[in-house]
C-alpha positions as CSV (number, residue, x, y, z in Angstrom):
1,X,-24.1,31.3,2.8
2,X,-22.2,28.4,1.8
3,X,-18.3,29.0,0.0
4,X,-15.7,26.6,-0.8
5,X,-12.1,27.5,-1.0
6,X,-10.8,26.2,-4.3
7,X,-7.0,27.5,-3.3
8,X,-7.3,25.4,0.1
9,X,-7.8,22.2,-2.4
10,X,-4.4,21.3,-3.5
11,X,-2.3,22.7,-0.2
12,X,-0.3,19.5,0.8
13,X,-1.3,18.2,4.3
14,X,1.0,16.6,6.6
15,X,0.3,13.1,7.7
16,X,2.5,11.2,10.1
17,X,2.5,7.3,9.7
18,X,2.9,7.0,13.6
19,X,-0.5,8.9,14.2
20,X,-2.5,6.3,11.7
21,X,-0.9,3.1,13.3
22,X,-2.1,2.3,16.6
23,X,0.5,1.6,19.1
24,X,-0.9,-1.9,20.5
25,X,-1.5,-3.1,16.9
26,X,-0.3,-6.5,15.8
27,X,1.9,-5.8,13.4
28,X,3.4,-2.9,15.5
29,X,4.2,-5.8,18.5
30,X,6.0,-8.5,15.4
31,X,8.0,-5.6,14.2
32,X,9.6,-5.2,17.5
33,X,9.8,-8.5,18.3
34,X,11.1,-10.4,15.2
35,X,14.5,-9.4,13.9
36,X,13.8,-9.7,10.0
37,X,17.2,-8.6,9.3
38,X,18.5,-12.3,8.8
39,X,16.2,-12.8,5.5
40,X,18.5,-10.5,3.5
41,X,21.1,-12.4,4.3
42,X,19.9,-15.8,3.9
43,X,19.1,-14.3,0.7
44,X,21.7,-12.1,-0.7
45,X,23.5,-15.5,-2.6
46,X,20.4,-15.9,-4.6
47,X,21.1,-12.7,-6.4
48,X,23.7,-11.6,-8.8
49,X,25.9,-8.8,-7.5
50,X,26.7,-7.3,-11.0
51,X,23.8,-8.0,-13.1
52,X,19.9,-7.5,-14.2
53,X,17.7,-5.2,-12.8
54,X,17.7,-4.1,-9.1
55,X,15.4,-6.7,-6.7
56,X,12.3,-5.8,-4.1
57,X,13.3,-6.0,-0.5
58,X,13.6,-9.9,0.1
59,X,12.8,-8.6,3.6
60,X,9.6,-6.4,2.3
61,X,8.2,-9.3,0.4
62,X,8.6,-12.2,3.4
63,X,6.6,-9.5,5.7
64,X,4.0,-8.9,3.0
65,X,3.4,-13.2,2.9
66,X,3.6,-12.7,6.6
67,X,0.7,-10.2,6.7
68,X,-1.7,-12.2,4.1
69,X,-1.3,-15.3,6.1
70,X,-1.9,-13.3,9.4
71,X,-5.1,-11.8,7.7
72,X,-6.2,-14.6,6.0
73,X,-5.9,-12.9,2.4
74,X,-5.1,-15.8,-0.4
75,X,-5.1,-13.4,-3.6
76,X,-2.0,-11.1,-4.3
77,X,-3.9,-8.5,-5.4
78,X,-6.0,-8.1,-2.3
79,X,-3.2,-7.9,-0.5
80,X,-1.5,-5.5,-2.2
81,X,-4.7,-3.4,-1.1
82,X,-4.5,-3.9,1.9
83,X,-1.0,-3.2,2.6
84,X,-1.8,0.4,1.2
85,X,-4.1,1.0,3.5
């Protein structure tokens, strides 16, 4: 006989980033590597301390260039995909 659970639908389920990355994966091995720390830095004078809206991560943006040049991905919005995944 076949049922379905309609409560069981919308229980939240635990998912652990560190499970869906494997641990010999490219990006894994540049993250350890490569210090990206000094980008914000190198950047910080290029934004106002006291005005207009907050920025994105200078460093978040440089890795997601870094990642579509990697990968070969030339549109923005593809790589926005790809990054969520």
């Amino acid at each position: 006989m076949f049922r379905t659970n309609p409560s069981r639908e919308f229980q939240p389920e635990t998912v652990n980033i560190e499970d869906l990355v494997p641990q010999d994966h490219l990006l894994r091995k540049i993250n350890e590597t490569i210090d990206f720390s000094f980008i914000a830095e190198k950047c910080r004078p290029l934004y106002c301390q006291d005005n207009g809206r907050p920025c994105i991560d200078p460093v978040m943006l440089f890795k997601m260039l870094l990642i579509g040049y990697l990968y070969g991905i030339r549109s923005e919005r593809r790589l926005i995909e790809e990054i969520r995944v």
